[in-house]
C-alpha positions, -999 to +999 in steps of 0.1 A: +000+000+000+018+032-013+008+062+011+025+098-003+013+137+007+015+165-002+021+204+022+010+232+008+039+262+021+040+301+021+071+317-002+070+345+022+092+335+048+132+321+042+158+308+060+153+298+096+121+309+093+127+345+095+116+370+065+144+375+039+151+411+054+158+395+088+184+369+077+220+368+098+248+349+086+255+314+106+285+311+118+306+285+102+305+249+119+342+232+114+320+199+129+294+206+097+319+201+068+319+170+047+348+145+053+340+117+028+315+107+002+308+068-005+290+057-034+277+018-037+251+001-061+223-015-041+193-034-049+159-008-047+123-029-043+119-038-076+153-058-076+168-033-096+205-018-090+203+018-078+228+044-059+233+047-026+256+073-011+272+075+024+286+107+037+307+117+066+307+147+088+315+156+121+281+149+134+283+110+118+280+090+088+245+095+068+233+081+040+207+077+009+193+054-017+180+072-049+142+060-060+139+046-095+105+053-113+092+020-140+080+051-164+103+075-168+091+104-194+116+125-220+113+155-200+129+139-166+167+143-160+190+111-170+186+083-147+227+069-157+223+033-162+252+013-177+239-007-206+253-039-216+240-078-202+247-071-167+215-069-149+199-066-183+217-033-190+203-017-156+236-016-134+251+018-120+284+015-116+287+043-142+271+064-115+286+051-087+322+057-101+308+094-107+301+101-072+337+084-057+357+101-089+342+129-096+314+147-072+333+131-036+369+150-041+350+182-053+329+183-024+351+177+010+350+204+031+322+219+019+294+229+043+266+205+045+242+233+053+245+247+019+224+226+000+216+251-028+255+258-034+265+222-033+234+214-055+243+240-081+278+232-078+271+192-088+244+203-111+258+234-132+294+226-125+306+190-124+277+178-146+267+209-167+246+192-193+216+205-206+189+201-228+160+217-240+139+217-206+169+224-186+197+206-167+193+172-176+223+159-154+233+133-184+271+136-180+270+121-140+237+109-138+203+123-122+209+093-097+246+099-091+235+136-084+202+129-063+217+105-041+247+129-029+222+160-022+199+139-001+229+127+020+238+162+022+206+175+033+204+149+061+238+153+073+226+191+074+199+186+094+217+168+118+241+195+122+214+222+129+198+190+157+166+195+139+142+169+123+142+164+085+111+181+077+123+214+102+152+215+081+139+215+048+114+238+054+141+263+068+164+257+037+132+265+016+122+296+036+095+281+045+073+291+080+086+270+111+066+283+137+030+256+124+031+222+108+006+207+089+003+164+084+001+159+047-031+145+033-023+101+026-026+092-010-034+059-015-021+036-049-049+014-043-052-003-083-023+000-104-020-006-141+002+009-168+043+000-163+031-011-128+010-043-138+007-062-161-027-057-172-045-037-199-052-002-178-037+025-193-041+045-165-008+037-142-022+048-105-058+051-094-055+070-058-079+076-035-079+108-010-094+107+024-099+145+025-126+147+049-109+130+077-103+154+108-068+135+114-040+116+095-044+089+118-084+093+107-073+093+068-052+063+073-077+041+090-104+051+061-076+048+031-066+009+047-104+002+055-116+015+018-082-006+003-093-037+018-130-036+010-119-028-028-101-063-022-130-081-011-152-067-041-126-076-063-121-113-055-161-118-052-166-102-087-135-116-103-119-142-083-090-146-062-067-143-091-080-107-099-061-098-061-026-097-075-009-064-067+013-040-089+046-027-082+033-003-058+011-023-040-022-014-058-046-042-070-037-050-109 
């Protein structure tokens, strides 16, 4: 059962929370600067190879694991994949030798809490490819790229002792001072490059938006999920209760 969200933001406020005209300077944090980078291929859930990046700071060793979508579209930046018979073509070790070659040595000692710079600097800098939508990150790979900038923006929260979401709302200039619980979406019949069946439609998602709580929205979204289940098998048999990638009936 996939379960995503969605927070709707104000662009009024920035850094820390504060308005743009009442930013200071933060002092530099020796303990905050990156000391390694790691790259490895792992396995994601669909038994595919995928990146995953471990970086060091004073604070302690953090990592990430890029996603991998089954449709990716001509207008999404270059997922780096290495071709050839190995893993049917879908290895990373391209990528992986991109983060440890190229993006690690350029980024020691840089600053974990600045996630725009380092961002720009991997994207516009190291990489520098573009297309006609943008930077399409095709010389290191969107994965190579992705993986290092969400270690980075965990190591950065850690250094600021806040919790992930805090962070990136401060980075964003986003308020800090009321949090909302996103609304669940829930994949609950897939079809399209997620099942093997005839729907051309990829992801049909249901939205509890009349629940007073999350923990409200989740009961009904789990409750409706497994009652589609039941009318399913009565209608079509148990065989029509296989699942997609995501976890939606197909």
């Amino acid at each position: 059962l996939f379960v995503a969200g969605l927070v709707a933001l104000r662009p009024d406020i920035s850094f820390l929370g504060k308005k743009k005209e009442e930013q200071t300077v933060l002092p530099v944090d020796e303990k905050a600067k990156i000391t390694s980078i790691l790259g490895r291929e792992v396995m994601d859930s669909r038994g595919n190879p995928t990146v995953e990046v471990e970086l060091t700071t004073g604070y302690g060793t953090f990592s990430a694991i890029v996603p991998s979508g089954a449709s990716t579209g001509i207008y999404e930046a270059l997922e780096l994949r290495d071709g050839g018979s190995r893993f049917k073509g879908k290895g990373v070790l391209k990528a992986v030798k991109n983060v440890n070659d190229i993006i690690a040595p350029a980024l020691i000692g840089m600053d974990v809490t600045k996630q725009r710079l380092i961002d720009e600097k991997m994207v516009q800098v190291l990489d520098g490819a573009q297309n006609d939508w943008g930077w399409s990150k095709s010389n290191l790979g969107a994965n190579a790229i992705l993986a290092v900038s969400m270690a980075v923006c965990r190591a950065g929260a850690a250094s600021m002792q806040m919790p992930l979401y805090e962070y990136i709302a401060n980075i964003s200039g986003r308020p800090t001072d009321k949090y909302m619980m996103p609304v669940p979406a829930f994949n609950v019949i897939n079809g399209g490059s997620h099942a093997g069946n005839r729907l051309a439609c990829q992801e049909f998602m249901i939205l509890p938006v009349g629940a007073s709580t999350f923990k409200e929205a989740l009961i009904i979204g789990c409750e409706v999920y497994h009652t589609l289940k039941g009318v399913i098998k009565k209608k079509y048999g148990q065989d029509a209760c296989n699942v997609g990638d995501e976890g939606g009936f197909a």
